[in-house]
DRENZAVO-973854 format. One record per residue (C-alpha): x, y, z; residue in one letter. Coordinates in steps of 0.02 Angstrom, whole numbers, plus 50000, padded with zeros to 5 digits. Last residue first. Example, Ala and Ser with C-alpha at 12.3 -4.5 7.8 and 13.67 -1.06 7.14 Angstrom:
2
506844994750357s;506154977550390a;
# end
This chain:
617
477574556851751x;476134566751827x;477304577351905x;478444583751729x;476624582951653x;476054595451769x;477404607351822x;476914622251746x;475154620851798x;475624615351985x;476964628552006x;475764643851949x;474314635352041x;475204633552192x;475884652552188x;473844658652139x;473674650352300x;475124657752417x;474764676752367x;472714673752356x;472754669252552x;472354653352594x;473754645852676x;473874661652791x;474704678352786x;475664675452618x;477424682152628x;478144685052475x;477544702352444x;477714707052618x;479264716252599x;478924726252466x;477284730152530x;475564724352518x;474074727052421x;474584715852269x;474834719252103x;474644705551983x;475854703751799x;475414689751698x;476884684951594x;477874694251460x;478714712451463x;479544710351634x;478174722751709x;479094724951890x;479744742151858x;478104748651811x;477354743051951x;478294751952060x;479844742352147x;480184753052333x;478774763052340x;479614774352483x;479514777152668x;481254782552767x;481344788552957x;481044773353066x;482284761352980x;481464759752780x;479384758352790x;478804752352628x;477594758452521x;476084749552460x;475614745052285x;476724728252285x;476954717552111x;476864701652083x;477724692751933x;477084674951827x;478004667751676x;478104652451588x;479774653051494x;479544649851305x;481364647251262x;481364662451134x;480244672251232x;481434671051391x;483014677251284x;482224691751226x;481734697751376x;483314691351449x;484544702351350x;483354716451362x;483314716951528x;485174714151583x;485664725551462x;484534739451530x;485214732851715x;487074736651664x;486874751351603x;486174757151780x;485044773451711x;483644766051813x;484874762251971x;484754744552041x;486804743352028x;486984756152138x;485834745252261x;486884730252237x;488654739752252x;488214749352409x;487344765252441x;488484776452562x;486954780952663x;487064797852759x;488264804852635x;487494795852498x;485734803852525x;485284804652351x;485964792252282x;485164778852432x;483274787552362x;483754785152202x;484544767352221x;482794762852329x;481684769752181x;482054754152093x;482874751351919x;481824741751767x;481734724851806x;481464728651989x;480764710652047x;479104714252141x;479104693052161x;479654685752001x;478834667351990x;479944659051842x;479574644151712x;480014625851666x;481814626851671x;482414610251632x;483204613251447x;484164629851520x;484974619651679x;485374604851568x;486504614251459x;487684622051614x;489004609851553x;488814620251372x;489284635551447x;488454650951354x;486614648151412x;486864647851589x;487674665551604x;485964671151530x;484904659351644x;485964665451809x;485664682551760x;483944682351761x;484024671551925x;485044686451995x;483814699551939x;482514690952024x;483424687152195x;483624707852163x;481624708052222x;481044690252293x;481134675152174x;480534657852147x;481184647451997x;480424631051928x;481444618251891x;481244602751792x;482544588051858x;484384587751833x;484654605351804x;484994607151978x;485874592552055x;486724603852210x;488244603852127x;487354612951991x;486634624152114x;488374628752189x;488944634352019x;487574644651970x;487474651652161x;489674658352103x;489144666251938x;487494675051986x;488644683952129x;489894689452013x;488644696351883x;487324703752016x;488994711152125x;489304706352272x;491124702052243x;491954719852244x;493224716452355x;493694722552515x;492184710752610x;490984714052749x;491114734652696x;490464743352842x;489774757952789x;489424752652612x;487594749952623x;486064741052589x;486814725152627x;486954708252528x;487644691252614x;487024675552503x;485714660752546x;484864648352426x;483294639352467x;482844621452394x;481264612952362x;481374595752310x;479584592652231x;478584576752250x;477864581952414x;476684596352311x;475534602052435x;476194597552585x;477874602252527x;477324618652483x;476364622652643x;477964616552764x;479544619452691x;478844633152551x;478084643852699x;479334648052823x;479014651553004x;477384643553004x;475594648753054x;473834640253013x;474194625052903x;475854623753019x;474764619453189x;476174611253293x;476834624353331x;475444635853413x;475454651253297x;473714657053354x;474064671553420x;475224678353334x;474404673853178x;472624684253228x;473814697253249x;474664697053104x;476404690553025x;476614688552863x;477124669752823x;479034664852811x;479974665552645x;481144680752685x;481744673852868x;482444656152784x;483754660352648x;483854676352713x;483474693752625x;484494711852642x;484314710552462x;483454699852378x;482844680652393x;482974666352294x;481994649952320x;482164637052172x;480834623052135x;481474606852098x;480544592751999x;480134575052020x;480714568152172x;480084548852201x;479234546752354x;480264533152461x;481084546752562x;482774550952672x;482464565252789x;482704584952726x;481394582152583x;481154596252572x;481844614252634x;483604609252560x;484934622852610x;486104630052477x;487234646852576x;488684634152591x;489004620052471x;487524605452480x;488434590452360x;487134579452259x;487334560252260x;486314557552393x;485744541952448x;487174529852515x;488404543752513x;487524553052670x;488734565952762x;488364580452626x;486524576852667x;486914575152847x;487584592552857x;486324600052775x;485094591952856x;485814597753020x;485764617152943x;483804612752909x;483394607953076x;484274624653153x;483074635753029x;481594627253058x;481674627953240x;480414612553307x;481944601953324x;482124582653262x;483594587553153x;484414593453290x;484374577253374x;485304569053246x;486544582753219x;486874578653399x;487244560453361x;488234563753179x;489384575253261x;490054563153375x;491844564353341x;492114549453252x;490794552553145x;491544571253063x;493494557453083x;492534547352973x;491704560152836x;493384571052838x;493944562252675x;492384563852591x;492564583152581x;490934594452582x;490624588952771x;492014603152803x;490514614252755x;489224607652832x;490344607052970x;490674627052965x;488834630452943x;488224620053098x;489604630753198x;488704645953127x;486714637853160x;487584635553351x;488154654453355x;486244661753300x;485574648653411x;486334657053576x;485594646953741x;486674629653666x;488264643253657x;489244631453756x;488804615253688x;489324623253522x;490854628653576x;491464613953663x;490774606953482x;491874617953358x;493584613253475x;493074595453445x;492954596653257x;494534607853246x;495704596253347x;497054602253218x;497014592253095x;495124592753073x;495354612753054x;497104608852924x;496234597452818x;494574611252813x;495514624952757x;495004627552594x;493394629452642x;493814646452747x;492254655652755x;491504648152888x;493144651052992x;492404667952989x;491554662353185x;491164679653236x;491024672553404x;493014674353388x;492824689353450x;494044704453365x;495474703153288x;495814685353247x;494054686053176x;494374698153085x;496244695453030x;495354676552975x;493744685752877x;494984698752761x;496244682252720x;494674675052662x;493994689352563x;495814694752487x;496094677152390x;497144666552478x;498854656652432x;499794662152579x;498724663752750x;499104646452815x;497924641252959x;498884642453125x;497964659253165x;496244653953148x;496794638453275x;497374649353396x;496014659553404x;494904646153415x;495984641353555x;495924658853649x;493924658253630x;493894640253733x;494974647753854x;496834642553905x;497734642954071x;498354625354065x;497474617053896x;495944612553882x;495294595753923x;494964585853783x;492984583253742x;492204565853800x;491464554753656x;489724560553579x;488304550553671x;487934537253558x;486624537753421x;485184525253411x;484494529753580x;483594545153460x;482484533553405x;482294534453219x;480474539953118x;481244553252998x;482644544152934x;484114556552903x;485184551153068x;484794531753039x;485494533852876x;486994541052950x;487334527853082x;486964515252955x;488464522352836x;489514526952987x;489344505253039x;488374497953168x;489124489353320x;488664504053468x;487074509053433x;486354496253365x;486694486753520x;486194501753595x;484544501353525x;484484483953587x;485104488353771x;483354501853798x;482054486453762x;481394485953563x;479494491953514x;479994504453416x;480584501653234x;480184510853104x;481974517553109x;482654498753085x;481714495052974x;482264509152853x;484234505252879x;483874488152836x;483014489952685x;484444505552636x;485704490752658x;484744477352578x;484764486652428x;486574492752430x;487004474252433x;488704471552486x;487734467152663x;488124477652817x;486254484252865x;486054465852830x;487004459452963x;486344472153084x;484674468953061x;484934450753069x;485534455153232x;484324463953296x;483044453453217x;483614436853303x;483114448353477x;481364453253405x;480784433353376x;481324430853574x;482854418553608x;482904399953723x;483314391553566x;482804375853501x;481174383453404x;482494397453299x;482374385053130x;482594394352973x;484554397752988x;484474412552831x;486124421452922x;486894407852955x;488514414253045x;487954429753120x;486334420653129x;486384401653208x;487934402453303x;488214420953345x;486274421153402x;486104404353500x;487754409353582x;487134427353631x;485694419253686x;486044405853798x;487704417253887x;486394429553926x;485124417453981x;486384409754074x;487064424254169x;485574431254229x;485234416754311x;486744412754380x;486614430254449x;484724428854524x;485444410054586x;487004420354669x;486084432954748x;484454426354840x;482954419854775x;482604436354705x;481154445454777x;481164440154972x;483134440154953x;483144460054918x;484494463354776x;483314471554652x;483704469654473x;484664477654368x;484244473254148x;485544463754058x;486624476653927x;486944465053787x;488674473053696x;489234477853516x;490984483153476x;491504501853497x;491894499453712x;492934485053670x;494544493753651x;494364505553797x;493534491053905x;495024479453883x;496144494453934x;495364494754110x;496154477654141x;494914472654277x;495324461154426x;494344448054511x;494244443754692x;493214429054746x;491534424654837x;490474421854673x;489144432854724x;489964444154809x;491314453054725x;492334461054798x;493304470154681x;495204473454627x;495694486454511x;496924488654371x;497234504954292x;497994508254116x;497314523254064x;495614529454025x;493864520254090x;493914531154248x;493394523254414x;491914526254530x;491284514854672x;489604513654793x;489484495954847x;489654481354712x;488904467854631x;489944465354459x;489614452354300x;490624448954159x;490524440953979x;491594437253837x;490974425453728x;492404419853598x;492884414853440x;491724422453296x;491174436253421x;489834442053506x;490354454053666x;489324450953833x;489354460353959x;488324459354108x;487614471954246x;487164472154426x;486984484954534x;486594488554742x;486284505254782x;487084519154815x;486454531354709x;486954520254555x;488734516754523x;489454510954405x;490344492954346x;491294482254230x;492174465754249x;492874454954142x;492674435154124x;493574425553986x;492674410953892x;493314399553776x;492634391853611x;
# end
């Protein structure tokens, strides 16, 4: 074994620093040590620089491109210490000193772990009990044993009693696979992930907007269906904070290609005071995430580190999209694929409690996968809404008083654009209609794993009409079997079965309005909704679908100037199931205003009884 000596150093508000290096290897210990004055250098190029170096009273020189290929292996960092002689003894013994211990146990380690692995006698060397774990950690976290690997992975997170330089040991030798895990386990240190690697410069009289723009317009436009050639011309034409790459999956080769993932992060460290553009960004890379292929170079460029700390955030709706991501990221444990618009409320970290059922959140129109589910707001709420109090407020119900109550279910909510009118048409084709729409969230569901476990469906006004339609469609393609068989029964919240007052009202005033396909489609005399009806009326008794709808008896206030009974209770009467007005709106139907309120009860008894033997099992 030989040794080669390197130097590395920073400065520290002028004082006086010290650090070693030490790199484990099969070979070789390489190992350095640097006490310095104030000094700065850059870690790029090919530089070579001389230091003084005063404990060992010669100059040495550093081959800066040493550090660029060793900065990715794993390193001891040795704690500064003070360079007063009254402390230390002086400078040379505190560096021998350091030195030797370092060298002691890095060689005890490599010897007697990386190598034997199940070495049972550690007495002989100069080592604490938590350093051998590091490194057996890190052995097994690599083992062929999937296992071991997930054990690993789990103690590592729980653990939290190790010194700053062994979480970046961690940090900087473990694999994507253990990076990842550590990302969706609920209990890691953050000094697990590395800082993401510096951004390119831009280029000579260039903004970060003018090279989105760029990029949107080197993306080929042949090939494309009408919607995503619409969203690239807008966003070429107007700010790119509209961000319509999201739309553009089949673009994802040519985004990474393209510098892509680092362009998307300038942006998003840009916009950190604008969470509306960060939860966009999040969107596009949970997208590109969708492709194996792009899992490295998503890693390489730090994505995996900041999605980590997002997942730690208070905001439900920013913690979710970094699920998302990691969920599409995470091979080891989830088999499922996330496409855009499907966002698991729970479990979003990895879990030992086995998942026994799913329960489906679908909202209506002008709804959010996140905004429609939260609790009604009051004043007694408002006031007491203090974070970390979710029992008494939260900002959306089924992630935090659902999976408390039932942590064996995944809970999923789904997200789709809808608008009340035509005025500004987001799309030139006619795709937001109930039978296109149903079509496309069938087939991002079943990627999703639905169908593989007993479901239970949850659903706010047209969400409703879409699940009804979802079942039909269902039950004619034999791949979409499973999805019939597991569907244990169906919450409708004031779901319009029978037309809404809302497409008379918008038909009425279509000059002001310009109702748009949904709400035309909500119309009494709508042929399309009869059929709908009757087709799943009949088809519901047949399978024995448990059943449960709510109904509001209050109007609903529309803009400042319109007030209508938007689903009467006429409407909502499916034909089978309890049906339960409630004095609330349309829009407060499916918001409970606290934990106990009848709305969210009689809820957790409808999902509980349906659900029993599938949870008891």
């Amino acid at each position: 074994m030989h040794i080669t000596v390197y130097m590395l150093c920073f400065p520290i508000k002028k004082k006086f620093t010290m650090m070693s290096l030490i790199e484990k290897s099969s070979s070789c210990v390489t190992f350095g040590l640097c006490i310095y004055d104030e000094f700065f250098f850059s870690l790029r190029g090919s530089l070579f620089l001389t230091y003084e170096v005063l404990a060992l009273k010669k100059a040495l020189t550093l081959d800066t491109q040493v550090v660029e290929r060793e900065k990715m292996k794993s390193y001891i960092y040795v704690h500064t210490f003070s360079l007063d002689k009254g402390e230390n003894h002086g400078i040379a013994w505190e560096a021998r000193k350091e030195l030797h211990k370092a060298v002691r146990k890095v060689l005890a380690t490599s010897a007697k772990i990386l190598r034997n692995p199940f070495a049972d006698a550690f007495s002989t060397v100069d080592i604490e009990d938590h350093e051998c774990a590091v490194w057996l950690l890190l052995r097994k976290s690599k083992s062929d044993d999937k296992i071991a690997r997930l054990e690993a992975v789990r103690e590592m997170s729980e653990t939290h009693h190790w010194h700053d330089y062994q979480y970046r040991i961690i940090a900087q030798a473990c694999d994507p696979k253990t990076l990842i895990g550590l990302a969706r386990s609920k209990e890691s240190d953050l000094r697990f992930f590395l800082l993401p690697p510096p951004l390119p410069c831009l280029k000579e009289d260039s903004s970060t907007e003018e090279e989105l723009r760029q990029l949107l317009a080197s993306l080929p436009q042949t090939e494309l269906d009408e919607c995503i050639q619409y969203f690239t011309s807008l966003a070429l034409s107007e700010s790119s904070q509209s961000l319509a790459a999201q739309k553009i999956a089949t673009h994802c080769d040519k985004i990474e290609a393209n510098g892509g993932l680092q362009l998307l992060q300038r942006l998003y460290r840009l916009h950190k005071d604008c969470p509306k553009v960060q939860r966009n960004i999040m969107r596009i890379i949970g997208n590109m995430a969708l492709n194996e292929h792009l899992h490295s170079s998503i890693v390489r460029s730090g994505w995996v580190s900041i999605m980590a700390e997002a997942m730690k955030s208070h905001h439900i709706m920013e913690a979710s999209h970094a699920a998302r991501i990691l969920a599409n990221l995470d091979r080891e444990t989830v088999q499922e694929k996330y496409q855009d618009g499907v966002y698991v409320l729970h479990p979003q970290y990895r879990t030992s409690q086995p998942i026994k059922a799913d329960v489906l959140f679908i909202h209506g129109l002008m709804g959010a996968a996140f905004k429609t589910w939260r609790q009604q707001d009051s004043e007694q709420a408002v006031i007491e809404k203090p974070i970390e109090d979710e029992d008494r407020y939260t900002t959306c119900w089924p992630k935090t008083w659902l999976a408390k109550d039932c942590p064996a279910l995944r809970i999923i909510s789904v997200e789709y654009d809808t608008s009340l009118s035509d005025w500004r048409a987001r799309c030139p084709m006619e795709r937001r209609s109930i039978a296109f729409r149903s079509n496309e969230l069938l087939r991002k569901l079943r990627a999703a794993g639905v169908g593989d476990r007993p479901v239970v469906w949850i659903s706010h006004s047209m969400g409703g009409l879409l699940v009804k339609k979802m079942l039909l469609e269902a039950s004619k393609k034999p791949e979409m079997t499973t999805v019939i068989n597991n569907t244990r029964g169906i919450i409708f919240y004031s779901v319009p079965h029978h037309g809404s007052h809302l497409a008379e009202y918008s038909v009425n005033v279509r000059y002001l309005l310009f109702p748009s396909l949904e709400v035309k489609e909500l119309s009494k005399d709508s042929p399309a909704l009869k059929k709908l009806q009757d087709d799943f009326l009949e088809f519901a008794k047949d399978r024995n679908f448990q059943v449960l709808n709510f109904v509001e008896t209050l109007p609903t206030y529309i803009g400042s100037m319109i007030k209508l009974h938007v689903v009467p209770v006429e409407s909502a009467d499916l034909g089978i199931g309890d049906l339960i007005p409630v004095d609330v709106n349309h829009l407060n139907i499916c918001k409970p205003k606290k934990k106990d309120a009848f709305l969210y009860q009689r809820t957790l008894q409808f999902i509980r009884e349906t659900l029993a033997k599938d949870l008891e099992n």
